[in-house]
Wavefront OBJ file of the C-alpha trace (Angstrom):
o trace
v 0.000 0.000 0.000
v 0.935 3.776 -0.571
v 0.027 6.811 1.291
v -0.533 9.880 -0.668
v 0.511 12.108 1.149
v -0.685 16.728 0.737
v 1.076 19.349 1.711
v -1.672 22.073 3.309
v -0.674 25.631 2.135
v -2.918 26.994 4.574
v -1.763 24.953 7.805
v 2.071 25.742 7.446
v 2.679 23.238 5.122
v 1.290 20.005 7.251
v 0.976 16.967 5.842
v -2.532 15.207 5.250
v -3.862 11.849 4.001
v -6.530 11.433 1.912
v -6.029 8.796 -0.465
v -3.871 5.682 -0.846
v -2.891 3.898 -3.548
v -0.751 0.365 -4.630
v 2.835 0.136 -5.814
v 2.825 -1.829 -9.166
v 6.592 -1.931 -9.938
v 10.096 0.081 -8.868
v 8.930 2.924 -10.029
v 5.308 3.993 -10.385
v 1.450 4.027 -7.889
v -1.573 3.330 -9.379
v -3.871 5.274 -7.597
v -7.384 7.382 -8.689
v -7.529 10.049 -10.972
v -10.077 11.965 -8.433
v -7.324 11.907 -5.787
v -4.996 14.646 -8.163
v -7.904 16.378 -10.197
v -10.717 16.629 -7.451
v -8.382 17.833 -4.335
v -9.078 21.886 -2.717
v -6.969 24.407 -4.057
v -4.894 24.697 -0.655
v -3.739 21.328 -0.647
v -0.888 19.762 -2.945
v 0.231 16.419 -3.565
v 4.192 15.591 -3.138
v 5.038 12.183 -2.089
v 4.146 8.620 -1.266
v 4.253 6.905 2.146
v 5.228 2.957 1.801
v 5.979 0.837 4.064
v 3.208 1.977 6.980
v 1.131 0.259 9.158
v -0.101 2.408 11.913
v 0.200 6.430 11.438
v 0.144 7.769 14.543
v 3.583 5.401 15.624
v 6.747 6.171 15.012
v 7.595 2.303 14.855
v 5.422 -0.494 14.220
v 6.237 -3.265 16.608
v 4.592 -6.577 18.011
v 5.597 -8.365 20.949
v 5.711 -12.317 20.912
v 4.839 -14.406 23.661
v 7.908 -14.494 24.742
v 7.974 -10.998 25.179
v 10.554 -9.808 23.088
v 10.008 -6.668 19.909
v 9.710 -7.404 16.668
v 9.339 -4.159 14.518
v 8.878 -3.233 11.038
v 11.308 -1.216 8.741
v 10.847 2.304 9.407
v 8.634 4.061 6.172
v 9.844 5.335 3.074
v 8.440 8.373 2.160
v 9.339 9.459 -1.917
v 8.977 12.381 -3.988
v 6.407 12.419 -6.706
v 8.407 13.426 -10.119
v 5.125 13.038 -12.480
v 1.194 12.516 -12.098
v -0.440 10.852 -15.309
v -4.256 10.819 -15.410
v -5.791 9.321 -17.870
v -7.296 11.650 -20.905
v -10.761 10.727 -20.511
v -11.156 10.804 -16.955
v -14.486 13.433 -16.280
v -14.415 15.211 -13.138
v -17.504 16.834 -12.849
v -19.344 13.564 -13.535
v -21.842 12.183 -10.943
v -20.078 8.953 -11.112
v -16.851 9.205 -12.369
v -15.154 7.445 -15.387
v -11.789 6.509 -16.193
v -10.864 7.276 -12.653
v -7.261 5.990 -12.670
v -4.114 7.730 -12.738
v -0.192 6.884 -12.011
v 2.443 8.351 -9.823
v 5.436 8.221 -11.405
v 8.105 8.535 -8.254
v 11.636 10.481 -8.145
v 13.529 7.350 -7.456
v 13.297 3.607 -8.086
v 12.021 1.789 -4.434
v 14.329 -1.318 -3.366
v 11.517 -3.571 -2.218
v 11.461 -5.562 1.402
v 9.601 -8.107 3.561
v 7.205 -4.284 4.114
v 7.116 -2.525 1.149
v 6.509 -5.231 -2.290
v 4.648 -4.421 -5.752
v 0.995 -5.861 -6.376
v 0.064 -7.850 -9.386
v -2.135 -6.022 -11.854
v -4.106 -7.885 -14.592
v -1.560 -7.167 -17.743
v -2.045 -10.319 -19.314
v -5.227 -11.736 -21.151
v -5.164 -14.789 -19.297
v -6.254 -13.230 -16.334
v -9.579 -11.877 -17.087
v -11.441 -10.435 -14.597
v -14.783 -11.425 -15.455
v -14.693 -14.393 -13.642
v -14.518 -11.892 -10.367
v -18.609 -10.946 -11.182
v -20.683 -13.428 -9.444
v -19.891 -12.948 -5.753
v -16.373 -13.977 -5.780
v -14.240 -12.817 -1.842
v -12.396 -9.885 -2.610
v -10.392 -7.673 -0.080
v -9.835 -4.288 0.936
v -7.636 -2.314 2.997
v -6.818 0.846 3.813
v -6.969 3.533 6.968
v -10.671 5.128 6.239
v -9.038 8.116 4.792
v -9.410 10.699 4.867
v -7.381 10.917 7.755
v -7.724 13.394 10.559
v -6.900 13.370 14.341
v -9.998 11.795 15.582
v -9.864 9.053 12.689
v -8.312 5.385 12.637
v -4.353 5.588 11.933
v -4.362 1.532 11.760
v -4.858 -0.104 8.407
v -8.039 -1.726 8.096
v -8.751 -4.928 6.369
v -12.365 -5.962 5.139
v -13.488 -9.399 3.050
v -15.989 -8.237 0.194
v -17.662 -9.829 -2.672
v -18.548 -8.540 -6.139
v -21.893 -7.945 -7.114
v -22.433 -8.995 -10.816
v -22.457 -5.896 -13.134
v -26.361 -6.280 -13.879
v -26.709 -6.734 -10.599
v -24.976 -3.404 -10.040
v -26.194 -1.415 -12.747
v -29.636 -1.658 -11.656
v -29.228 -0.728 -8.260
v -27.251 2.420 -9.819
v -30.043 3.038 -12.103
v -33.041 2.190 -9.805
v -31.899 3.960 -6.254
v -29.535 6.534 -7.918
v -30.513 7.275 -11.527
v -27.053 6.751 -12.473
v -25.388 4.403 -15.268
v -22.545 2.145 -14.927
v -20.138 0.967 -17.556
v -18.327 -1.900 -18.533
v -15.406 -0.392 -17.047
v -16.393 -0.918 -13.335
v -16.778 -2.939 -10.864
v -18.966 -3.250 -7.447
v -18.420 -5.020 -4.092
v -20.489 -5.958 -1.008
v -19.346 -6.386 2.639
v -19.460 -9.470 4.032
v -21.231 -10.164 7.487
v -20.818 -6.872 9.501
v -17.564 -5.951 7.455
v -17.785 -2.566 6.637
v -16.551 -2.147 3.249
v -15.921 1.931 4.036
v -12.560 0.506 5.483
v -10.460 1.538 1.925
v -9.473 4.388 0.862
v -9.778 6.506 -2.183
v -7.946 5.367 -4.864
v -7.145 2.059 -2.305
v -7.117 -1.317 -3.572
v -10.033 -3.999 -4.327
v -7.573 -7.347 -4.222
v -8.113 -10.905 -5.010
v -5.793 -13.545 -3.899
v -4.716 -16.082 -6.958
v -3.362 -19.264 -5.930
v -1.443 -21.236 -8.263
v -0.116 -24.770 -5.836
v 1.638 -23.484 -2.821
v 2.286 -20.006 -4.128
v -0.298 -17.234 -3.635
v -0.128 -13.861 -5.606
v -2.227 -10.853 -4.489
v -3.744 -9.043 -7.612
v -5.416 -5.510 -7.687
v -8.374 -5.760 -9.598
v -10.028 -2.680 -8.911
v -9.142 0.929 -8.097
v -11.669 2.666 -5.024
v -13.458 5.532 -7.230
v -16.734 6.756 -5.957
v -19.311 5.280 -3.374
v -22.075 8.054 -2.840
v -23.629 6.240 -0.426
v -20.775 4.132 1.034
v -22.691 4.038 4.561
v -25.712 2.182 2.914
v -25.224 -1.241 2.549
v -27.553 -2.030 0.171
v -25.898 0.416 -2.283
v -22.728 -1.580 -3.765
v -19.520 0.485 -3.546
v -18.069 1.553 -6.600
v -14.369 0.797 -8.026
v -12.762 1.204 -11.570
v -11.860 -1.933 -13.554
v -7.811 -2.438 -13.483
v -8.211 -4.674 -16.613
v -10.088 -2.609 -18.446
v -6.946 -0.005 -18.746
v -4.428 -2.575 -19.196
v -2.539 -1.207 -22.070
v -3.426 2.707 -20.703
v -0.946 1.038 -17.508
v 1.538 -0.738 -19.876
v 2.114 2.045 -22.206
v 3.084 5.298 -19.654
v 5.134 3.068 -17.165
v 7.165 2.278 -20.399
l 1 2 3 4 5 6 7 8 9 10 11 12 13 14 15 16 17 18 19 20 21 22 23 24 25 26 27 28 29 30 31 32 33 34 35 36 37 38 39 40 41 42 43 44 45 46 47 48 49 50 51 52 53 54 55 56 57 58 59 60 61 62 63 64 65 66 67 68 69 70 71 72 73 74 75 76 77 78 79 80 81 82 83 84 85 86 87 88 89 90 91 92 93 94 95 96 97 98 99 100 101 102 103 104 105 106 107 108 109 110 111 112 113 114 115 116 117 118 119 120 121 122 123 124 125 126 127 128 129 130 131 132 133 134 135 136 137 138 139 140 141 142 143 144 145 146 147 148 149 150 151 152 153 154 155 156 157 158 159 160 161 162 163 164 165 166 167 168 169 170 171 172 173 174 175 176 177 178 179 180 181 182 183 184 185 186 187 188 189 190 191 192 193 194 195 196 197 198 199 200 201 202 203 204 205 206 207 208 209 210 211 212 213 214 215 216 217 218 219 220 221 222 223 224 225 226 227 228 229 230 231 232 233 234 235 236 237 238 239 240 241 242 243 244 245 246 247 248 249 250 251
């Protein structure tokens, strides 16, 4: 996971959190488009936070049973050199399209046991479409955004994915808005409370291929009007459906 992290010109410069994103190699976030076009004038986006757990620590430690500390690499927090939104993203829209962008960082990232890439859907043999028919997903992310009175732990919630005809008519019927091919939609399940990710956070399935398990990021948080009604499906942009938009500006 990465932390995008805003300078505030009008609080002396302080840092604030209000989106996350995923790294997807050495060099570049995938994150929402909304989190760079549809931010207040005051605040500015410079870097990326990787490698955090809890916020409000400076170290992230459990003890064993035994009683002895075992902590976690200390953060790595890295410029932003570029932001690329995609052309067609709409940001006055009621429910936003082609909400993706990428954060192209100043530096490559050495990755550790804390801070590793994701899997995205590049290749036609994964095809998402088989994640429609309430399939477990996952999210995570700190409830951004992130103030003092808010969680500073990441979050993790198990969804499912509500079938896109499934999803389109709830949009159409409760909201009177349309949905495209280009989205998906989740469900908590049980109590979970899917409001746990972020903007521009994750939606992950796990792929399992013998022993080995991969984590993929199929989806991209974008919009959930209603994310505090359950019966209203929250809303994230289709990774695969911008495959080669990914593959041709990390080139």
């Amino acid at each position: 996971m990465a932390i995008l992290e805003y300078e505030n010109k009008i609080k002396n410069n302080r840092h604030e959190f209000l989106c996350s994103g995923v790294l997807i190699n050495k060099r570049f976030v995938l994150t929402a488009a909304h989190c760079i076009k549809n931010i207040p004038p005051w605040l500015e986006l410079k870097s990326v936070r990787l490698g955090e757990h809890t916020l409000n620590k400076e170290k992230d430690c459990q003890t064993n049973t035994s009683g002895s500390e075992k902590c976690a690499d200390p953060p790595v927090v890295v410029d932003i050199a570029q932001t690329i939104v995609h052309d067609k993203y709409q940001l006055a829209a009621r429910l936003r399209r082609h909400d993706i962008a990428l954060l192209q960082l100043q530096k490559e990232i050495s990755f550790t046991n804390f801070i590793k890439p994701i899997c995205v859907p590049f290749s036609p043999d994964f095809d998402n479409s088989e994640y429609n028919n309430s399939k477990p997903a996952t999210v995570i992310g700190w409830e951004m955004p992130v103030f003092d009175t808010q969680i500073h732990t990441r979050q993790r919630a198990e969804v499912v994915l509500v079938s896109p005809l499934e999803c389109s008519r709830i949009y159409r019927e409760r909201l009177n808005l349309a949905t495209s091919a280009s989205s998906l939609c989740i469900r908590g399940v049980g109590n979970a409370d899917i409001c746990k990710g972020d903007p521009g956070g994750p939606l992950m399935v796990a792929d399992v291929a013998g022993t080995k398990k991969n984590w993929f990021a199929i989806g991209i948080s974008s919009d959930s009007p209603r994310c505090y009604e359950g019966d209203i499906p929250e809303f994230y942009t289709r990774i695969s459906s911008y495959s080669d938009w990914i593959i041709d500006n990390i080139q």
